[in-house]
C-alpha positions, -999 to 999 in steps of 0.1 A, spaced: 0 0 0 13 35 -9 20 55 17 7 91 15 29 120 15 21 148 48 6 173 22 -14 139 2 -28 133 38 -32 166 44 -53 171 10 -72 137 14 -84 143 49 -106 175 41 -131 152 28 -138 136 61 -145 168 75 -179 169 84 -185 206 67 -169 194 34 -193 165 37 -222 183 41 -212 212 14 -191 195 -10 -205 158 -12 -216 151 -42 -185 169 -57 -163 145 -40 -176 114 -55 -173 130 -90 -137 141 -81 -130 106 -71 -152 90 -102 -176 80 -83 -205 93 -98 -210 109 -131 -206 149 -136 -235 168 -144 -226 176 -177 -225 141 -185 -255 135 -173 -273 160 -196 -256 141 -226 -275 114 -216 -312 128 -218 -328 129 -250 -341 154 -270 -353 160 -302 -335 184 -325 -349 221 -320 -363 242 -350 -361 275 -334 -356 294 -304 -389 291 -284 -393 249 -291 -356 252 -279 -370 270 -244 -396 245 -240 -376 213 -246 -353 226 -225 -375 231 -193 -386 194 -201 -356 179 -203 -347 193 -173 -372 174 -157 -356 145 -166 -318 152 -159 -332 157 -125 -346 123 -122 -317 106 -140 -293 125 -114 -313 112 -82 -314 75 -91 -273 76 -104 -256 62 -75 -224 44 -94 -206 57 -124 -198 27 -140 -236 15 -144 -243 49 -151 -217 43 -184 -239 18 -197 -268 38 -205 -265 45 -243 -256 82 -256 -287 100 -276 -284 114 -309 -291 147 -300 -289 152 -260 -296 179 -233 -257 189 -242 -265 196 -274 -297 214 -267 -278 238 -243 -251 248 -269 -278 251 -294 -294 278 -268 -266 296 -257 -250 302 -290 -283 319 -300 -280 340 -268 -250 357 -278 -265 364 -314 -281 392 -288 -267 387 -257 -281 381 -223 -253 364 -205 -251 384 -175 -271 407 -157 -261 438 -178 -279 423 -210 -262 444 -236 -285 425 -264 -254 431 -283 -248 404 -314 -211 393 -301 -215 365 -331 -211 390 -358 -185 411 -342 -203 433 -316 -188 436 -282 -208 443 -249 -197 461 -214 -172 429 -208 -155 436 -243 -156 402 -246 -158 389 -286 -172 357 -301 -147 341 -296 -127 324 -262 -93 343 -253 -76 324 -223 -49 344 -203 -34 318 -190 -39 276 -179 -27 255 -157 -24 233 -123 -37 255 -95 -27 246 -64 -34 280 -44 -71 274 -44 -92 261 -15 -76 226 -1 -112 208 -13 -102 216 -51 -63 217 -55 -46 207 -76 -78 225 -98 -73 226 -132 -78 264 -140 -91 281 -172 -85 322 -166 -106 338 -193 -97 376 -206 -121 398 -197 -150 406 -173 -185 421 -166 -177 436 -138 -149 467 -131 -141 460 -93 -117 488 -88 -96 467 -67 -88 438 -89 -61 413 -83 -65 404 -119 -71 436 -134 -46 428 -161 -68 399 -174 -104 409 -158 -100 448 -178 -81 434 -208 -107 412 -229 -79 410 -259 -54 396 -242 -46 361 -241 -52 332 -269 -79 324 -289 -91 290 -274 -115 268 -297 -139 249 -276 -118 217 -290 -90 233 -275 -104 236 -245 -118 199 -241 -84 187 -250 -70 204 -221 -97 194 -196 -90 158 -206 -46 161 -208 -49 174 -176 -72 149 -159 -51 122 -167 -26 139 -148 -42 144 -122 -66 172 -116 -96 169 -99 -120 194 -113 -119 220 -143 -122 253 -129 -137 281 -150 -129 312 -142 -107 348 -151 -117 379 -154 -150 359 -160 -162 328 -173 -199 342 -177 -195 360 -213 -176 325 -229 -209 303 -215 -211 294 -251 -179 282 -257 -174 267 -222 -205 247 -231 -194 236 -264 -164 225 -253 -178 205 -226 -201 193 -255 -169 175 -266 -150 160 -236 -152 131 -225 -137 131 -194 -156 126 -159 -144 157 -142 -163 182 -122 -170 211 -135 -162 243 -114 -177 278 -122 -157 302 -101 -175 334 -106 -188 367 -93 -222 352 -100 -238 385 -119 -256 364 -144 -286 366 -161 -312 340 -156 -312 329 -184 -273 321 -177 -283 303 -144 -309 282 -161 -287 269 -186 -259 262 -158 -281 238 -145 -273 206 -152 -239 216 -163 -223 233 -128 -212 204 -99 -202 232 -74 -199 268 -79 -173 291 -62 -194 323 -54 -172 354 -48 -200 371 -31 -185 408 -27 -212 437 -14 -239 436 13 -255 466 -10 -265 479 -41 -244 513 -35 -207 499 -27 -212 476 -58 -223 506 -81 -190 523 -65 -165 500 -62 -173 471 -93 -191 497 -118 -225 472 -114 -264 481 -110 -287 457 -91 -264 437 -74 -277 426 -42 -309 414 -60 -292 398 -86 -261 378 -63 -291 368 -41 -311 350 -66 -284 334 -85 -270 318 -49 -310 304 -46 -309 293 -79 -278 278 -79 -282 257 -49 -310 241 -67 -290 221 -89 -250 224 -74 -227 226 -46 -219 261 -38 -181 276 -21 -189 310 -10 -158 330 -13 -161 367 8 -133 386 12 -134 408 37 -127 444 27 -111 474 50 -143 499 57 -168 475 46 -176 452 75 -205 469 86 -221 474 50 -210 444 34 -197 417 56 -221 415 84 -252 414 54 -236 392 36 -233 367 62 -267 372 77 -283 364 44 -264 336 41 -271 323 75 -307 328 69 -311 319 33 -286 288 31 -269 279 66 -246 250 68 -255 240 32 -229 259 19 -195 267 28 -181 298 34 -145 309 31 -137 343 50 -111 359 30 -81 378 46 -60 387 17 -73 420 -1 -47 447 -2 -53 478 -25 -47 463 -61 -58 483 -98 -70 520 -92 -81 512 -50 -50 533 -41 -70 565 -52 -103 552 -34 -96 562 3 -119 538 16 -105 511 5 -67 523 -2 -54 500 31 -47 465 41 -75 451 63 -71 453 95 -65 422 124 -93 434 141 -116 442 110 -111 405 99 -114 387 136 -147 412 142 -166 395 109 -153 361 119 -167 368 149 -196 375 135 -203 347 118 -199 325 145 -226 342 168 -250 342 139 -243 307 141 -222 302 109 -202 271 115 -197 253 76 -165 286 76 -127 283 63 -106 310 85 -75 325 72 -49 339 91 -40 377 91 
Protein backbone atom coordinates (compact mmCIF):
# COMPACT_ATOMS: atom_id res chain seq x y z
CA UNK A 1 0.00 0.00 0.00
CA UNK A 2 1.33 3.47 -0.86
CA UNK A 3 2.04 5.48 1.70
CA UNK A 4 0.65 9.14 1.49
CA UNK A 5 2.89 11.97 1.50
CA UNK A 6 2.14 14.82 4.76
CA UNK A 7 0.59 17.34 2.21
CA UNK A 8 -1.36 13.91 0.18
CA UNK A 9 -2.80 13.32 3.78
CA UNK A 10 -3.21 16.59 4.41
CA UNK A 11 -5.27 17.05 1.01
CA UNK A 12 -7.25 13.67 1.36
CA UNK A 13 -8.43 14.25 4.94
CA UNK A 14 -10.61 17.48 4.13
CA UNK A 15 -13.12 15.16 2.79
CA UNK A 16 -13.80 13.57 6.15
CA UNK A 17 -14.48 16.76 7.48
CA UNK A 18 -17.87 16.89 8.44
CA UNK A 19 -18.51 20.55 6.66
CA UNK A 20 -16.85 19.37 3.44
CA UNK A 21 -19.34 16.46 3.70
CA UNK A 22 -22.18 18.32 4.12
CA UNK A 23 -21.21 21.18 1.38
CA UNK A 24 -19.10 19.52 -1.04
CA UNK A 25 -20.50 15.84 -1.23
CA UNK A 26 -21.61 15.15 -4.18
CA UNK A 27 -18.45 16.94 -5.70
CA UNK A 28 -16.30 14.51 -3.96
CA UNK A 29 -17.57 11.44 -5.46
CA UNK A 30 -17.32 12.97 -9.02
CA UNK A 31 -13.72 14.12 -8.15
CA UNK A 32 -12.98 10.62 -7.12
CA UNK A 33 -15.16 9.04 -10.24
CA UNK A 34 -17.61 7.96 -8.28
CA UNK A 35 -20.47 9.32 -9.76
CA UNK A 36 -20.96 10.91 -13.13
CA UNK A 37 -20.58 14.92 -13.60
CA UNK A 38 -23.52 16.78 -14.39
CA UNK A 39 -22.60 17.58 -17.68
CA UNK A 40 -22.48 14.06 -18.53
CA UNK A 41 -25.45 13.49 -17.29
CA UNK A 42 -27.27 16.05 -19.63
CA UNK A 43 -25.64 14.14 -22.63
CA UNK A 44 -27.45 11.39 -21.63
CA UNK A 45 -31.23 12.76 -21.82
CA UNK A 46 -32.84 12.90 -24.99
CA UNK A 47 -34.11 15.36 -26.95
CA UNK A 48 -35.34 16.05 -30.25
CA UNK A 49 -33.49 18.36 -32.49
CA UNK A 50 -34.89 22.06 -32.03
CA UNK A 51 -36.31 24.19 -34.98
CA UNK A 52 -36.12 27.46 -33.38
CA UNK A 53 -35.55 29.43 -30.36
CA UNK A 54 -38.89 29.09 -28.44
CA UNK A 55 -39.35 24.95 -29.07
CA UNK A 56 -35.55 25.22 -27.93
CA UNK A 57 -36.96 27.00 -24.40
CA UNK A 58 -39.63 24.49 -24.01
CA UNK A 59 -37.61 21.29 -24.61
CA UNK A 60 -35.33 22.63 -22.45
CA UNK A 61 -37.47 23.07 -19.29
CA UNK A 62 -38.63 19.36 -20.05
CA UNK A 63 -35.56 17.89 -20.29
CA UNK A 64 -34.73 19.30 -17.33
CA UNK A 65 -37.21 17.43 -15.68
CA UNK A 66 -35.57 14.47 -16.62
CA UNK A 67 -31.80 15.18 -15.93
CA UNK A 68 -33.18 15.74 -12.46
CA UNK A 69 -34.60 12.33 -12.16
CA UNK A 70 -31.66 10.64 -14.04
CA UNK A 71 -29.28 12.51 -11.40
CA UNK A 72 -31.28 11.17 -8.17
CA UNK A 73 -31.38 7.51 -9.12
CA UNK A 74 -27.33 7.55 -10.44
CA UNK A 75 -25.57 6.23 -7.49
CA UNK A 76 -22.43 4.44 -9.38
CA UNK A 77 -20.65 5.67 -12.45
CA UNK A 78 -19.80 2.67 -14.00
CA UNK A 79 -23.57 1.53 -14.37
CA UNK A 80 -24.28 4.88 -15.15
CA UNK A 81 -21.74 4.30 -18.44
CA UNK A 82 -23.95 1.81 -19.73
CA UNK A 83 -26.77 3.85 -20.46
CA UNK A 84 -26.50 4.53 -24.27
CA UNK A 85 -25.64 8.23 -25.57
CA UNK A 86 -28.65 10.01 -27.59
CA UNK A 87 -28.38 11.44 -30.91
CA UNK A 88 -29.09 14.66 -30.04
CA UNK A 89 -28.89 15.19 -26.02
CA UNK A 90 -29.64 17.89 -23.27
CA UNK A 91 -25.70 18.94 -24.21
CA UNK A 92 -26.50 19.57 -27.39
CA UNK A 93 -29.68 21.42 -26.70
CA UNK A 94 -27.75 23.80 -24.26
CA UNK A 95 -25.10 24.78 -26.90
CA UNK A 96 -27.77 25.07 -29.35
CA UNK A 97 -29.40 27.77 -26.83
CA UNK A 98 -26.61 29.63 -25.72
CA UNK A 99 -25.03 30.19 -28.97
CA UNK A 100 -28.35 31.88 -30.04
CA UNK A 101 -28.02 33.96 -26.78
CA UNK A 102 -24.95 35.73 -27.84
CA UNK A 103 -26.48 36.38 -31.37
CA UNK A 104 -28.10 39.16 -28.83
CA UNK A 105 -26.70 38.75 -25.68
CA UNK A 106 -28.10 38.05 -22.30
CA UNK A 107 -25.31 36.43 -20.48
CA UNK A 108 -25.12 38.38 -17.50
CA UNK A 109 -27.14 40.70 -15.68
CA UNK A 110 -26.09 43.81 -17.78
CA UNK A 111 -27.93 42.33 -21.00
CA UNK A 112 -26.20 44.37 -23.59
CA UNK A 113 -28.46 42.51 -26.39
CA UNK A 114 -25.36 43.09 -28.26
CA UNK A 115 -24.82 40.40 -31.35
CA UNK A 116 -21.12 39.26 -30.15
CA UNK A 117 -21.48 36.51 -33.08
CA UNK A 118 -21.11 38.98 -35.83
CA UNK A 119 -18.49 41.07 -34.24
CA UNK A 120 -20.32 43.33 -31.61
CA UNK A 121 -18.78 43.56 -28.19
CA UNK A 122 -20.79 44.31 -24.94
CA UNK A 123 -19.65 46.13 -21.44
CA UNK A 124 -17.19 42.86 -20.83
CA UNK A 125 -15.45 43.55 -24.31
CA UNK A 126 -15.60 40.15 -24.63
CA UNK A 127 -15.84 38.85 -28.59
CA UNK A 128 -17.16 35.72 -30.07
CA UNK A 129 -14.68 34.08 -29.56
CA UNK A 130 -12.74 32.36 -26.22
CA UNK A 131 -9.29 34.29 -25.33
CA UNK A 132 -7.60 32.42 -22.26
CA UNK A 133 -4.87 34.44 -20.31
CA UNK A 134 -3.39 31.78 -19.04
CA UNK A 135 -3.87 27.59 -17.88
CA UNK A 136 -2.68 25.51 -15.71
CA UNK A 137 -2.40 23.25 -12.29
CA UNK A 138 -3.75 25.53 -9.50
CA UNK A 139 -2.73 24.57 -6.39
CA UNK A 140 -3.44 28.04 -4.41
CA UNK A 141 -7.09 27.39 -4.39
CA UNK A 142 -9.24 26.10 -1.52
CA UNK A 143 -7.55 22.63 -0.06
CA UNK A 144 -11.16 20.84 -1.35
CA UNK A 145 -10.21 21.59 -5.10
CA UNK A 146 -6.31 21.66 -5.49
CA UNK A 147 -4.61 20.68 -7.59
CA UNK A 148 -7.80 22.53 -9.77
CA UNK A 149 -7.29 22.62 -13.16
CA UNK A 150 -7.78 26.37 -13.95
CA UNK A 151 -9.09 28.14 -17.20
CA UNK A 152 -8.48 32.21 -16.64
CA UNK A 153 -10.57 33.82 -19.27
CA UNK A 154 -9.74 37.58 -20.57
CA UNK A 155 -12.13 39.84 -19.70
CA UNK A 156 -15.03 40.55 -17.33
CA UNK A 157 -18.45 42.07 -16.56
CA UNK A 158 -17.68 43.58 -13.76
CA UNK A 159 -14.87 46.74 -13.08
CA UNK A 160 -14.09 46.03 -9.28
CA UNK A 161 -11.69 48.82 -8.83
CA UNK A 162 -9.62 46.67 -6.72
CA UNK A 163 -8.84 43.78 -8.88
CA UNK A 164 -6.11 41.32 -8.28
CA UNK A 165 -6.51 40.39 -11.85
CA UNK A 166 -7.06 43.63 -13.37
CA UNK A 167 -4.55 42.82 -16.10
CA UNK A 168 -6.78 39.91 -17.41
CA UNK A 169 -10.42 40.92 -15.84
CA UNK A 170 -10.00 44.81 -17.81
CA UNK A 171 -8.14 43.37 -20.84
CA UNK A 172 -10.67 41.24 -22.88
CA UNK A 173 -7.91 40.96 -25.95
CA UNK A 174 -5.41 39.63 -24.23
CA UNK A 175 -4.62 36.15 -24.08
CA UNK A 176 -5.22 33.18 -26.94
CA UNK A 177 -7.86 32.37 -28.87
CA UNK A 178 -9.12 29.03 -27.38
CA UNK A 179 -11.51 26.76 -29.67
CA UNK A 180 -13.94 24.92 -27.55
CA UNK A 181 -11.83 21.66 -29.04
CA UNK A 182 -8.96 23.33 -27.45
CA UNK A 183 -10.40 23.57 -24.51
CA UNK A 184 -11.76 19.94 -24.07
CA UNK A 185 -8.44 18.72 -25.02
CA UNK A 186 -6.96 20.42 -22.13
CA UNK A 187 -9.67 19.41 -19.64
CA UNK A 188 -9.00 15.76 -20.58
CA UNK A 189 -4.59 16.11 -20.78
CA UNK A 190 -4.89 17.40 -17.62
CA UNK A 191 -7.17 14.92 -15.85
CA UNK A 192 -5.09 12.23 -16.67
CA UNK A 193 -2.60 13.88 -14.75
CA UNK A 194 -4.18 14.35 -12.16
CA UNK A 195 -6.60 17.15 -11.59
CA UNK A 196 -9.60 16.91 -9.91
CA UNK A 197 -11.96 19.41 -11.33
CA UNK A 198 -11.89 22.02 -14.31
CA UNK A 199 -12.25 25.32 -12.90
CA UNK A 200 -13.65 28.09 -15.01
CA UNK A 201 -12.90 31.18 -14.18
CA UNK A 202 -10.70 34.81 -15.08
CA UNK A 203 -11.65 37.87 -15.39
CA UNK A 204 -14.98 35.86 -15.99
CA UNK A 205 -16.23 32.79 -17.35
CA UNK A 206 -19.89 34.22 -17.71
CA UNK A 207 -19.47 35.98 -21.33
CA UNK A 208 -17.62 32.50 -22.89
CA UNK A 209 -20.88 30.34 -21.51
CA UNK A 210 -21.09 29.41 -25.08
CA UNK A 211 -17.94 28.22 -25.72
CA UNK A 212 -17.38 26.66 -22.24
CA UNK A 213 -20.48 24.70 -23.05
CA UNK A 214 -19.43 23.63 -26.44
CA UNK A 215 -16.40 22.45 -25.34
CA UNK A 216 -17.84 20.53 -22.58
CA UNK A 217 -20.08 19.29 -25.55
CA UNK A 218 -16.95 17.50 -26.59
CA UNK A 219 -15.03 16.04 -23.58
CA UNK A 220 -15.24 13.11 -22.54
CA UNK A 221 -13.65 13.05 -19.40
CA UNK A 222 -15.59 12.58 -15.86
CA UNK A 223 -14.37 15.67 -14.15
CA UNK A 224 -16.34 18.19 -12.20
CA UNK A 225 -17.00 21.11 -13.49
CA UNK A 226 -16.17 24.29 -11.44
CA UNK A 227 -17.68 27.83 -12.16
CA UNK A 228 -15.71 30.18 -10.10
CA UNK A 229 -17.52 33.37 -10.61
CA UNK A 230 -18.79 36.72 -9.28
CA UNK A 231 -22.17 35.19 -9.99
CA UNK A 232 -23.79 38.52 -11.94
CA UNK A 233 -25.59 36.41 -14.40
CA UNK A 234 -28.62 36.63 -16.14
CA UNK A 235 -31.24 34.00 -15.57
CA UNK A 236 -31.17 32.94 -18.37
CA UNK A 237 -27.34 32.07 -17.71
CA UNK A 238 -28.28 30.30 -14.45
CA UNK A 239 -30.85 28.25 -16.13
CA UNK A 240 -28.74 26.88 -18.63
CA UNK A 241 -25.88 26.16 -15.83
CA UNK A 242 -28.10 23.75 -14.47
CA UNK A 243 -27.27 20.61 -15.20
CA UNK A 244 -23.87 21.62 -16.33
CA UNK A 245 -22.33 23.30 -12.82
CA UNK A 246 -21.18 20.40 -9.90
CA UNK A 247 -20.24 23.22 -7.44
CA UNK A 248 -19.85 26.76 -7.95
CA UNK A 249 -17.35 29.06 -6.19
CA UNK A 250 -19.43 32.27 -5.45
CA UNK A 251 -17.22 35.41 -4.78
CA UNK A 252 -19.97 37.08 -3.13
CA UNK A 253 -18.49 40.79 -2.70
CA UNK A 254 -21.24 43.72 -1.42
CA UNK A 255 -23.88 43.59 1.28
CA UNK A 256 -25.49 46.56 -0.99
CA UNK A 257 -26.50 47.86 -4.13
CA UNK A 258 -24.37 51.33 -3.48
CA UNK A 259 -20.73 49.90 -2.69
CA UNK A 260 -21.18 47.55 -5.84
CA UNK A 261 -22.28 50.56 -8.09
CA UNK A 262 -18.96 52.26 -6.45
CA UNK A 263 -16.54 49.99 -6.16
CA UNK A 264 -17.31 47.08 -9.27
CA UNK A 265 -19.09 49.71 -11.82
CA UNK A 266 -22.50 47.16 -11.39
CA UNK A 267 -26.44 48.10 -11.03
CA UNK A 268 -28.71 45.71 -9.11
CA UNK A 269 -26.39 43.68 -7.35
CA UNK A 270 -27.71 42.56 -4.21
CA UNK A 271 -30.92 41.36 -5.95
CA UNK A 272 -29.16 39.80 -8.61
CA UNK A 273 -26.10 37.82 -6.32
CA UNK A 274 -29.13 36.84 -4.12
CA UNK A 275 -31.08 35.02 -6.59
CA UNK A 276 -28.37 33.39 -8.47
CA UNK A 277 -26.96 31.76 -4.95
CA UNK A 278 -30.99 30.42 -4.56
CA UNK A 279 -30.89 29.34 -7.88
CA UNK A 280 -27.84 27.82 -7.89
CA UNK A 281 -28.20 25.72 -4.90
CA UNK A 282 -30.96 24.06 -6.73
CA UNK A 283 -28.98 22.12 -8.92
CA UNK A 284 -24.95 22.40 -7.38
CA UNK A 285 -22.74 22.61 -4.62
CA UNK A 286 -21.86 26.15 -3.82
CA UNK A 287 -18.09 27.58 -2.13
CA UNK A 288 -18.86 31.01 -1.05
CA UNK A 289 -15.79 33.03 -1.28
CA UNK A 290 -16.13 36.72 0.83
CA UNK A 291 -13.29 38.57 1.22
CA UNK A 292 -13.41 40.81 3.66
CA UNK A 293 -12.70 44.36 2.72
CA UNK A 294 -11.06 47.43 5.01
CA UNK A 295 -14.26 49.94 5.70
CA UNK A 296 -16.78 47.51 4.61
CA UNK A 297 -17.60 45.18 7.54
CA UNK A 298 -20.54 46.95 8.55
CA UNK A 299 -22.13 47.36 4.98
CA UNK A 300 -20.99 44.41 3.43
CA UNK A 301 -19.73 41.69 5.62
CA UNK A 302 -22.15 41.47 8.37
CA UNK A 303 -25.15 41.41 5.41
CA UNK A 304 -23.61 39.18 3.64
CA UNK A 305 -23.28 36.73 6.15
CA UNK A 306 -26.70 37.23 7.71
CA UNK A 307 -28.33 36.36 4.38
CA UNK A 308 -26.44 33.56 4.09
CA UNK A 309 -27.06 32.29 7.48
CA UNK A 310 -30.74 32.76 6.85
CA UNK A 311 -31.07 31.89 3.34
CA UNK A 312 -28.63 28.80 3.10
CA UNK A 313 -26.95 27.94 6.57
CA UNK A 314 -24.59 24.98 6.78
CA UNK A 315 -25.48 23.99 3.17
CA UNK A 316 -22.92 25.90 1.86
CA UNK A 317 -19.49 26.71 2.78
CA UNK A 318 -18.07 29.83 3.43
CA UNK A 319 -14.45 30.93 3.07
CA UNK A 320 -13.74 34.26 5.03
CA UNK A 321 -11.13 35.87 3.01
CA UNK A 322 -8.15 37.75 4.56
CA UNK A 323 -6.00 38.73 1.69
CA UNK A 324 -7.27 42.03 -0.07
CA UNK A 325 -4.67 44.71 -0.17
CA UNK A 326 -5.29 47.79 -2.45
CA UNK A 327 -4.71 46.34 -6.11
CA UNK A 328 -5.78 48.26 -9.80
CA UNK A 329 -6.99 51.95 -9.21
CA UNK A 330 -8.10 51.21 -5.03
CA UNK A 331 -5.04 53.30 -4.07
CA UNK A 332 -6.98 56.49 -5.16
CA UNK A 333 -10.29 55.23 -3.39
CA UNK A 334 -9.60 56.24 0.28
CA UNK A 335 -11.90 53.78 1.57
CA UNK A 336 -10.48 51.10 0.46
CA UNK A 337 -6.73 52.35 -0.24
CA UNK A 338 -5.42 50.03 3.08
CA UNK A 339 -4.73 46.47 4.12
CA UNK A 340 -7.45 45.07 6.27
CA UNK A 341 -7.10 45.26 9.47
CA UNK A 342 -6.54 42.24 12.44
CA UNK A 343 -9.27 43.35 14.07
CA UNK A 344 -11.62 44.24 10.96
CA UNK A 345 -11.07 40.54 9.86
CA UNK A 346 -11.42 38.74 13.63
CA UNK A 347 -14.72 41.18 14.17
CA UNK A 348 -16.56 39.45 10.91
CA UNK A 349 -15.25 36.06 11.86
CA UNK A 350 -16.74 36.77 14.94
CA UNK A 351 -19.63 37.51 13.45
CA UNK A 352 -20.31 34.70 11.80
CA UNK A 353 -19.85 32.54 14.53
CA UNK A 354 -22.59 34.17 16.78
CA UNK A 355 -24.98 34.21 13.86
CA UNK A 356 -24.31 30.66 14.06
CA UNK A 357 -22.25 30.16 10.91
CA UNK A 358 -20.19 27.08 11.48
CA UNK A 359 -19.75 25.32 7.63
CA UNK A 360 -16.50 28.59 7.62
CA UNK A 361 -12.72 28.32 6.27
CA UNK A 362 -10.63 30.97 8.50
CA UNK A 363 -7.50 32.50 7.23
CA UNK A 364 -4.89 33.88 9.13
CA UNK A 365 -4.05 37.69 9.07
Amino acid sequence: MKRLSYKEFMLASIFDERGVKRALGRYTGVMRDELPANFLICRKIAVEKPKNMSEALRQHENAIKKFNELKSKTRNLNEFKEIENPDYSLLDLKSYIADKLVEGCLFCERKCNKNRKAGDLGVCGVGYEARVATAFEHIGEEPEFVPSGTIFFSGCNMSCQFCQNWDISQSPKSGEVWSPQRIANWIEAHRNFGIKNVNFVGGEPTPNLHNIIAALNICKKNIPVIWNSNMYMSSESMSLLYGIVDAYIDDFKYGNDACALKLSKVPNYWSTIARNNLLAKEHAEIMVRHLVMPNHVECCSKPILEWLAKNLGDSVRINIMSQYHPDYKALEIDEISRRVSREEYAGVVNFAKEIGLWNIEIQGI
